[in-house]
Structures are given as structure tokens and as C-alpha cells.
C-alpha positions as CSV (number, residue, x, y, z in Angstrom):
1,X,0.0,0.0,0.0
2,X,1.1,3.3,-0.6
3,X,0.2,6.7,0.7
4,X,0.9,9.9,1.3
5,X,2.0,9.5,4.5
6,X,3.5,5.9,4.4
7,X,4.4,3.5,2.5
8,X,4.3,-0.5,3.2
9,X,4.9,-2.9,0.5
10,X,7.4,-6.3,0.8
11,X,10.0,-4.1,-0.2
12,X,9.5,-0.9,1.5
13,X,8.0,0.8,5.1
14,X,8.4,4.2,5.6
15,X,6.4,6.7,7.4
16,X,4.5,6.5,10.6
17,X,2.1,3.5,9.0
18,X,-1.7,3.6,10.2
19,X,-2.5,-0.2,11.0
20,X,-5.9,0.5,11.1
21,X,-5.7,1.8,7.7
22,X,-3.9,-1.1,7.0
23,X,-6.4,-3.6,8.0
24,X,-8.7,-1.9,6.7
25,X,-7.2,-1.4,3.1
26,X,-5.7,-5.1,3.5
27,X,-9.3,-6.3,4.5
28,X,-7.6,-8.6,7.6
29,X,-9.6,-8.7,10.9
30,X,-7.8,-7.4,13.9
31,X,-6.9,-9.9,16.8
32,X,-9.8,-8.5,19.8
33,X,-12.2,-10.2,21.7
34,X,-12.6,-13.9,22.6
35,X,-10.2,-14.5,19.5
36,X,-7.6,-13.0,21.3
37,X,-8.2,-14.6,24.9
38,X,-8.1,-17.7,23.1
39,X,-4.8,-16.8,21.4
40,X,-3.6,-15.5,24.9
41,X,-4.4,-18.8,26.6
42,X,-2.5,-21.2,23.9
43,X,0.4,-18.8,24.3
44,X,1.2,-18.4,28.2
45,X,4.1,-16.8,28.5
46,X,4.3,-15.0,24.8
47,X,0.7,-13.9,25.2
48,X,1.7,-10.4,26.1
49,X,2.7,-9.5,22.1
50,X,-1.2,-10.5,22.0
51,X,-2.3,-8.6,24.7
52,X,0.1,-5.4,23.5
53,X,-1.3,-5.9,20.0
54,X,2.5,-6.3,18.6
55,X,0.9,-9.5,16.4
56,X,-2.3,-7.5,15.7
57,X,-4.2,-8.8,12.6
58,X,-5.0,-12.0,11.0
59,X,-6.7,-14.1,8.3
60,X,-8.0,-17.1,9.6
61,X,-7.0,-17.7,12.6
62,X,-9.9,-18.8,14.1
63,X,-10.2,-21.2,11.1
64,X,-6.4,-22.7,12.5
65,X,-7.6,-22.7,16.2
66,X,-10.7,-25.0,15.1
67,X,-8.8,-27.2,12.9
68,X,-6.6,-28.1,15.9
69,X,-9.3,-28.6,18.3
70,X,-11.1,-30.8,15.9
71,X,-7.5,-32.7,15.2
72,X,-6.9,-31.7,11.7
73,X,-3.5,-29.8,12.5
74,X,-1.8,-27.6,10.4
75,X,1.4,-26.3,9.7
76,X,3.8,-23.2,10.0
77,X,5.6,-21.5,7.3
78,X,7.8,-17.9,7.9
79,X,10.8,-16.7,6.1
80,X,13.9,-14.7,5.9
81,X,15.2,-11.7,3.4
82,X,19.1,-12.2,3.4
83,X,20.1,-8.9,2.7
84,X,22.5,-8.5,5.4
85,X,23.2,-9.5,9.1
86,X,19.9,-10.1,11.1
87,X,19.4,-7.1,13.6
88,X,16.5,-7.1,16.2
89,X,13.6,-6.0,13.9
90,X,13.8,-9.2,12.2
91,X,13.2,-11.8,15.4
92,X,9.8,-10.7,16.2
93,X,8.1,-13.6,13.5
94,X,11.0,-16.0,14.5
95,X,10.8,-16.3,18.5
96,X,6.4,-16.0,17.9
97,X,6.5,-18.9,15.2
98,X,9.1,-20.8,17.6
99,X,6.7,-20.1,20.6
100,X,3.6,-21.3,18.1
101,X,5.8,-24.3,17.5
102,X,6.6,-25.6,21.0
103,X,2.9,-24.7,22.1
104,X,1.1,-27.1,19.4
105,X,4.2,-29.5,18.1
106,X,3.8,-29.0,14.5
107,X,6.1,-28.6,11.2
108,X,7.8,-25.1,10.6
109,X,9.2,-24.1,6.8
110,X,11.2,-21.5,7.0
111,X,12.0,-19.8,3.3
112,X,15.2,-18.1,2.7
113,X,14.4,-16.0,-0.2
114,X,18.0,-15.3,-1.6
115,X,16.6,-15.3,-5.3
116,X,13.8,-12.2,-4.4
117,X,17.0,-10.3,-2.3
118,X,19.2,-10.9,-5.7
119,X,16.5,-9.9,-8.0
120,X,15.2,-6.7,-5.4
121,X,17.4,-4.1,-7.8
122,X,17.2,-1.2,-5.3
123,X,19.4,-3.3,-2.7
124,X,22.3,-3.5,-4.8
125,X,23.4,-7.0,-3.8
126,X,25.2,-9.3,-5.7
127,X,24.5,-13.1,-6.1
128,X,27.2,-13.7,-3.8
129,X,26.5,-11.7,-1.3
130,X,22.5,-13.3,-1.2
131,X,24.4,-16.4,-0.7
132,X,26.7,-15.3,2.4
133,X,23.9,-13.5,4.3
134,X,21.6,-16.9,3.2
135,X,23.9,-19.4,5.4
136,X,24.2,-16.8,7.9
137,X,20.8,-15.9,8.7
138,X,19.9,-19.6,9.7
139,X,18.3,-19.3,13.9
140,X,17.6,-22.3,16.1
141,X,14.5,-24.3,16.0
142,X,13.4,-28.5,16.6
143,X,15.4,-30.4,13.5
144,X,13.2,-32.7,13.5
145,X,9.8,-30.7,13.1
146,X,11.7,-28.0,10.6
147,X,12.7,-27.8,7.3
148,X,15.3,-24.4,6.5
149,X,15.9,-24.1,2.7
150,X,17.6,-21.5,0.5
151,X,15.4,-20.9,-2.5
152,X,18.3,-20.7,-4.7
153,X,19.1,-24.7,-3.4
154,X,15.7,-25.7,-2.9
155,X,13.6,-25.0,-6.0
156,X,14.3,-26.6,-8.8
157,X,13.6,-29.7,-6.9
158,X,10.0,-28.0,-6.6
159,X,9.9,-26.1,-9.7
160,X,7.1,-28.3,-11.1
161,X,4.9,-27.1,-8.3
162,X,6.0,-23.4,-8.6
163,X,5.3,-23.7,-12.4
164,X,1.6,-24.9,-11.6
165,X,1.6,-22.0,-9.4
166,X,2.8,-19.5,-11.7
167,X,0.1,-20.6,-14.5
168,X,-2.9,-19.3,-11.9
169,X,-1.4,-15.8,-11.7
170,X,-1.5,-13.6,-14.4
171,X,0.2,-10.9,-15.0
172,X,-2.6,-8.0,-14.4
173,X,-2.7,-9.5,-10.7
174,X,0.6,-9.5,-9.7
175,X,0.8,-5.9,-11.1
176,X,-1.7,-4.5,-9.5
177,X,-1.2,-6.5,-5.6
178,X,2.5,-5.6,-6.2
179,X,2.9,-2.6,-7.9
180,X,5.5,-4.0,-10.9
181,X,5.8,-1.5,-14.0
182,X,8.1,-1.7,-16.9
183,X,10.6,-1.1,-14.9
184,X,10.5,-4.1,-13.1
185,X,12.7,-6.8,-13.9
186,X,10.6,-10.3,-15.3
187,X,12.6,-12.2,-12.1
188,X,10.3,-10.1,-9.7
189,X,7.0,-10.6,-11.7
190,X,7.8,-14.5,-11.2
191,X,9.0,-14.3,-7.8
192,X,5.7,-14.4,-6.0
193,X,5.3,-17.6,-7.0
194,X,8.3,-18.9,-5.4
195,X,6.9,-17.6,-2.0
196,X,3.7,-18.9,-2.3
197,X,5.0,-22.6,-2.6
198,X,6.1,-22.9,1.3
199,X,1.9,-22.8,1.6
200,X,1.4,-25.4,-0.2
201,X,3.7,-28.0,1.4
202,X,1.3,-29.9,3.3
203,X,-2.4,-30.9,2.7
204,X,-3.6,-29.1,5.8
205,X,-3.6,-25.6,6.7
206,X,-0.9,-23.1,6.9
207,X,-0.4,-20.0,9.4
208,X,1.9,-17.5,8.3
209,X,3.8,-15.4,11.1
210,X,4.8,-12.6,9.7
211,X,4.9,-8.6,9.6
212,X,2.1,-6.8,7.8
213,X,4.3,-5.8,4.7
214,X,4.2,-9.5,3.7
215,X,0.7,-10.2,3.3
216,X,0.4,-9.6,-0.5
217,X,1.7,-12.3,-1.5
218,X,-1.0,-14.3,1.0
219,X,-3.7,-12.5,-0.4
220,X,-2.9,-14.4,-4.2
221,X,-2.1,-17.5,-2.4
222,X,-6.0,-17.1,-0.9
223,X,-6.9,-16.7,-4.8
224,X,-5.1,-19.9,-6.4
225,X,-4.9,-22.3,-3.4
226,X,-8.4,-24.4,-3.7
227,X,-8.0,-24.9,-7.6
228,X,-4.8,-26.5,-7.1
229,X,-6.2,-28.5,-4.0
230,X,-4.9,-27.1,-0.7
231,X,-5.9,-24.8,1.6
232,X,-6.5,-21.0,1.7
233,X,-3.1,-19.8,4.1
234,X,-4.0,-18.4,7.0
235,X,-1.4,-15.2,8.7
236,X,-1.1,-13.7,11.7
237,X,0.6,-10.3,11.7
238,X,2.8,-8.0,13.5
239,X,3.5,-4.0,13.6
240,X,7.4,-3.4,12.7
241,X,9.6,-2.9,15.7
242,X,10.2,1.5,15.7
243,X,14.4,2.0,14.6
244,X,16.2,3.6,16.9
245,X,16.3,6.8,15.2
246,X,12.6,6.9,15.9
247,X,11.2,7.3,12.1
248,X,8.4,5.3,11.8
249,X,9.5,2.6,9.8
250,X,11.4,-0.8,9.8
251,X,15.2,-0.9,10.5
252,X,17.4,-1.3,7.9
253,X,20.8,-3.7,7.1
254,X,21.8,-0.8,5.6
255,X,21.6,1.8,8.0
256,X,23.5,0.6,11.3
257,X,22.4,3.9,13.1
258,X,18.9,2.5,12.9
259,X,19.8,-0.9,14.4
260,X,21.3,-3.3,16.5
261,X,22.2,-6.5,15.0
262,X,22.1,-10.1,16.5
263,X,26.0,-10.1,16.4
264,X,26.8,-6.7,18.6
265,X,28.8,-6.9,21.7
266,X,27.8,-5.3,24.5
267,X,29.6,-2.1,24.1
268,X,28.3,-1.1,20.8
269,X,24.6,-2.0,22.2
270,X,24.9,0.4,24.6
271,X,26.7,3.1,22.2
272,X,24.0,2.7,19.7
273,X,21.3,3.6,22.2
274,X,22.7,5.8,23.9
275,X,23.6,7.8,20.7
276,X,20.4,6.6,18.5
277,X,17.6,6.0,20.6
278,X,15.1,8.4,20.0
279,X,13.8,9.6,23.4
280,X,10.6,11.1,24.7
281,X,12.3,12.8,27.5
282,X,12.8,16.7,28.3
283,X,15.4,18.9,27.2
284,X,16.4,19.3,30.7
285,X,16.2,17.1,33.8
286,X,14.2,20.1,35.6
287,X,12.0,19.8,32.7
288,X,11.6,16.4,32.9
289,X,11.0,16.2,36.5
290,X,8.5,18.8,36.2
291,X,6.8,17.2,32.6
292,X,7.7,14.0,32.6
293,X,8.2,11.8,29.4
294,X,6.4,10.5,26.7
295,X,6.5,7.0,26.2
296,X,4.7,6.8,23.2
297,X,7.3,8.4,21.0
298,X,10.3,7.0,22.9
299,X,12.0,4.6,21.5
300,X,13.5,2.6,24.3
301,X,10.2,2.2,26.1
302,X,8.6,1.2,22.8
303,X,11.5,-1.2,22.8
304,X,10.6,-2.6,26.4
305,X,7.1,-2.8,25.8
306,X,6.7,-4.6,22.3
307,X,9.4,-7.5,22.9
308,X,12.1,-7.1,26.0
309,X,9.6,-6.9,28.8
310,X,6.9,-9.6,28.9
311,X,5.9,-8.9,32.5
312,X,2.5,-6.3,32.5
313,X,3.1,-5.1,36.0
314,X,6.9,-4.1,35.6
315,X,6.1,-2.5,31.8
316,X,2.9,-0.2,33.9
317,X,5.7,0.4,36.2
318,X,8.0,2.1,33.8
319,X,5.4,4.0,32.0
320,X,4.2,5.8,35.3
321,X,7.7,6.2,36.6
322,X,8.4,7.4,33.3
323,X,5.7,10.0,32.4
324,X,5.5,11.4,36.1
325,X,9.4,12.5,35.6
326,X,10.8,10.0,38.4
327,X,12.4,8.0,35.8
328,X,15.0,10.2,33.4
329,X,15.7,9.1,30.5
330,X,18.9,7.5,31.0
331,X,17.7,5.4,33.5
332,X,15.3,4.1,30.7
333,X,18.1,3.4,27.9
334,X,19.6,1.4,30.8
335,X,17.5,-0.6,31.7
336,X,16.7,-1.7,27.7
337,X,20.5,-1.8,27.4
338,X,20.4,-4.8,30.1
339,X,17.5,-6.7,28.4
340,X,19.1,-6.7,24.9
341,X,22.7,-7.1,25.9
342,X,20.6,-10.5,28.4
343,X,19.1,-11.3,25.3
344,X,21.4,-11.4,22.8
345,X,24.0,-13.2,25.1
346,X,21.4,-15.9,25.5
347,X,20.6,-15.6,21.5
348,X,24.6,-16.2,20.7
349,X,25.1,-19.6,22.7
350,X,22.0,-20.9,20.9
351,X,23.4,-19.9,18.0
352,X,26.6,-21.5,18.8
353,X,24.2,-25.0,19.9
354,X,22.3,-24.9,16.8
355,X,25.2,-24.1,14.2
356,X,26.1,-28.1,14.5
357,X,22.1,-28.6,13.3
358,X,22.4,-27.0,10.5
359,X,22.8,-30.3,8.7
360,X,19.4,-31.6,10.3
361,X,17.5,-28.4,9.1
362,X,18.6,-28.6,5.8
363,X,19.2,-32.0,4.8
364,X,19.4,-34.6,7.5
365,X,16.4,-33.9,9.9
366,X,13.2,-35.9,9.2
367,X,11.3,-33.7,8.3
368,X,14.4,-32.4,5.8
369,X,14.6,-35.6,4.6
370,X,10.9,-36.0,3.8
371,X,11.1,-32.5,2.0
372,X,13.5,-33.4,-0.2
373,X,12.4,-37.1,-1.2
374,X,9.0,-35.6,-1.9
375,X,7.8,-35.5,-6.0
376,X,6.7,-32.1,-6.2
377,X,5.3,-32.9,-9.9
378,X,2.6,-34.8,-8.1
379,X,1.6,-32.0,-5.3
């Protein structure tokens, strides 16, 4: 979508993005009501990103609850952009779809989409660098219940199935959903049907994790999966995680001022916010102990609240502290600089655990194994 004031496509979010708008002009239902208890319940200790409305929308999701209760499963299916090193704006799908994984015990695909990042001309990157940032961007996750592949590996084994896809989407569709003109490279007119194909790996029903910018590409899958004989996907959906800079819009590779990446010690986590993180407080400390902050434009509290601090009562805390001028902004950035610093130390030694499973995602696991052995020409 694209207006005036912002922008969100699968290639680009900027501006301060409405998400009502966005559901609206999507036409996704937001996650309220009994919907969301029920969500809140399956989820224990992740339920807060319900409760917070981080993962706000959906399609389906109620269909996916009821096929579970009634036994009929379904599957999982979220994916990666390697375009550079993984910074914290890009773990919000990964840790919910892991979470969603360990709650219900089902199969996760995870799509590396190399090919689209090659193909995406603004990026600049070349084939070999979609290739380094590809094996890199691999996270931790059961072997044996998921299945990581790099489109650029994976799909000729499936391209019969990607062709059958390709035939139900013509051209005036993915032009107007996407926004191609003729400008646009032919690779990026094909590429939706690459993503679609992860939805269509099982007979049962697939839920999407993902941020709002993706969901094109579900809408078409909604369009073409019944003739082909699966299921329409299903997606839950989450808000983009503010940059530090305070613009907006997502973080960017590209931009290290607007980020902090999965792979920064401890001392440039606490230089980048320090220097970066937008703040809500006062000019002065008089001022602030007289006017108090505002949480809703500062970045560090936005931080806390959306991922780093799942407890409600400790999160109320800070925002009273924090507007009433007892809590200045430095004691804020401090206490997000000892969550993420926490967070990412923990992050790194699974890291270091899982990089001796990347065989099992890939090519060993069972459900790897399975993947690969399957004849795609009869999906």
C-alpha cells in the first residue's frame, strides 16, 4: 500500500504506518475479543505481544484454532530476506512462530528467499553476497519438526509445483497487488510464485507469522490455493519494531544507526542507544522532573514494551515512573540496554548450539529428509 504518508509494500516501510488503515485497506480482521483470549491462553508466557497488539491482525486464525481442536492440524511457514546480518527487527516472526511451535508441536518451513534479495534491484546486492547472508541468517528451531531451505538450493527440486503456481497468476494481478511496471525486472514478476510454494507444502492448513508488509503475497495464495487442491493460508501479523532513530518505519541492514544487529557486543549495544535511541524525555532534567516523558514516541520504552519486557506489571511500572518525571531518560536506555545485551548473550550460545544442526534443518532432519524425497510434480 502506498500513501501519502506511508508507504508498506514487501519491499519498502516508511512513514508513521496507520495499521488500522492497514487492516482496513488489506481487509484482515484485527486480533480482539474472545479470538484474542483464546490466542492468549494457547500462548502463556508469549501472550503479552497478543495482549500489546504487537501481532495484531489476522486471516483465519480462528479457522487454524478449530482445525486443531477438531485434530486436523496444520502447519507453520515464515521466512527470511538475506540482505545483510539479522538485527533485532527481524526476530519478532522468529521467536512468535518458535513459541507457536513448541505450544502445538507441528512442522515449521522456514523460506530463505535469496533469489527475491538478488533480484530486489534497489538493494544493490550481488548473487554472492545473497548467498553469504543466506547461510548466515539460519536461527535455532526443533530439527526434526523443521525444514530451512535456500530458494536458490531448494527450488528446482519444486519447480514443477512453482510452475503450476505461476500458471494461476497472471500478470494483471501481480501488477496491480504488487505494484510491478516496466521497470520491473521479469525475475520479480515470477518471484511471487516462489513464496507462495512454502503454503502449499502440506495438505492441511498453513499459518503465516509474519509482519504486515508481507501479506500480499497471501492474499494471491487465498486466490489460487483451492483450484490446485490445498488450503487457503491463514497469517497472523505484526506492527514493525520502531528503529532507533525513531522514524516510523522498519530498521534497515543498511543503515547501522537504525539498528542493532544479532551479532553486537555489549559495548556497541549500549553506544547505539545511547547515541540513537530516540527519546521522549525533556530537554532538561528540571523539565523532565516537572513534565515527565512521553512513552509513546520513545523509543526505548517502545522497545521494552513490544518484545524485551513480557511482564505487564513491571512495563505499567516504567510507564508511570516514566511520564511522572521520576524515571529520566537515561535510567530508561539502561534498563533496555540490560535486556538486549541478556538477550542477545542468550541468543549467541544458541546460535553456537544450533550451528552443529544446520545439517538436520537442511538436509538430515526428518522432516528435511521428507522435503526433499517428496515429487513435487505430483503435489
Amino acid at each position: 500500500m502506498v500513501d501519502r504518508k506511508f508507504v508498506v509494500t514487501p519491499w519498502e516501510v516508511t512513514g508513521e504506518v496507520d495499521y488500522e488503515r492497514l487492516i482496513r485497506d488489506f481487509g484482515t480482521q484485527p486480533i480482539v475479543g474472545p479470538l484474542a483470549k483464546r490466542l492468549e491462553g494457547i500462548l502463556s508466557d508469549a501472550a503479552y505481544l497478543v495482549r500489546r497488539q504487537v501481532f495484531f491482525s489476522h486471516r483465519d486464525l480462528n479457522v487454524v484454532l478449530d482445525d486443531h481442536d477438531k485434530g486436523k492440524g496444520f502447519f507453520l511457514y515464515t521466512g527470511r530476506g538475506p540482505s545483510g546480518p539479522m538485527h533485532i527487527g527481524h526476530i519478532l516472526s522468529f521467536y512468535f512462530t518458535k513459541w507457536l511451535q513448541d505450544k502445538f508441536h507441528v512442522n515449521v518451513y522456514i523460506q530463505m528467499t535469496d533469489d527475491e534479495k538478488f533480484l530486489e534491484e534497489k538493494r544493490s546486492l550481488t548473487y554472492e553476497d545473497t548467498q553469504k547472508w543466506g547461510q548466515d541468517n539460519i536461527l535455532e528451531f526443533d530439527p526434526d519438526e523443521t525444514f530451512i531451505f535456500q530458494d536458490t538450493e531448494f527450488v528446482g527440486h519444486a519447480y514443477p509445483m512453482i510452475l503450476k503456481i505461476a500458471r494461476r497468476i497472471n500478470y494483471s494481478t501481480a501488477k496491480s497487488v504488487f505494484g510491478f511496471t516496466g521497470e520491473t525486472n521479469i525475475g520479480m514478476s515470477f518471484y511471487p510464485a516462489i513464496q507462495i510454494l512454502p503454503s502449499l507444502f502440506e495438505k492441511k492448513r498453513c499459518l503465516i507469522p509474519s509482519a504486515i508488509d508481507q501479506d500480499p503475497y497471501w492474499r494471491i495464495q487465498r486466490d489460487i490455493a483451492e483450484p490446485l487442491g490445498f488450503h487457503k493460508a491463514a497469517a497472523i501479523h505484526s506492527k514493525f519494531l520502531p528503529p532507533l532513530t525513531g522514524i516510523q518505519d522498519k530498521m534497515s541492514s543498511s543503515k547501522p544507526e537504525t539498528a542493532i544487529y544479532l551479532n553486537d557486543d555489549n559495548k556497541t549495544v549500549r553506544n547505539k542507544i545511547y547515541r540513537h535511541a530516540f527519546s521522549g524525555g525533556q530537554a532538561s532534567i528540571e523539565e523532565h522532573r516537572k513534565l515527565g516523558g512521553n512513552p509513546v514516541i520513545d523509543v526505548p520504552f517502545q522497545w521494552l514494551y513490544m518484545f524485551f519486557e513480557p511482564d505487564d506489571k513491571r512495563i505499567e511500572e516504567i510507564r508511570s515512573e516514566y511520564k511522572g518525571g521520576r524515571m529520566l531518560t537515561g535510567d530508561l536506555k539502561d534498563i533496555l540496554v540490560e535486556k538486549v545485551t541478556k538477550f542477545l548473550r542468550e541468543h549467541r550460545e544458541r546460535r553456537e548450539k544450533a550451528r552443529a544442526q544446520v545439517h538436520l534443518f537442511k538436509k538430515d532432519g526428518a522432516l528435511a529428509r521428507e522435503m526433499w524425497k517428496h515429487d513435487f510434480s505430483k503435489s
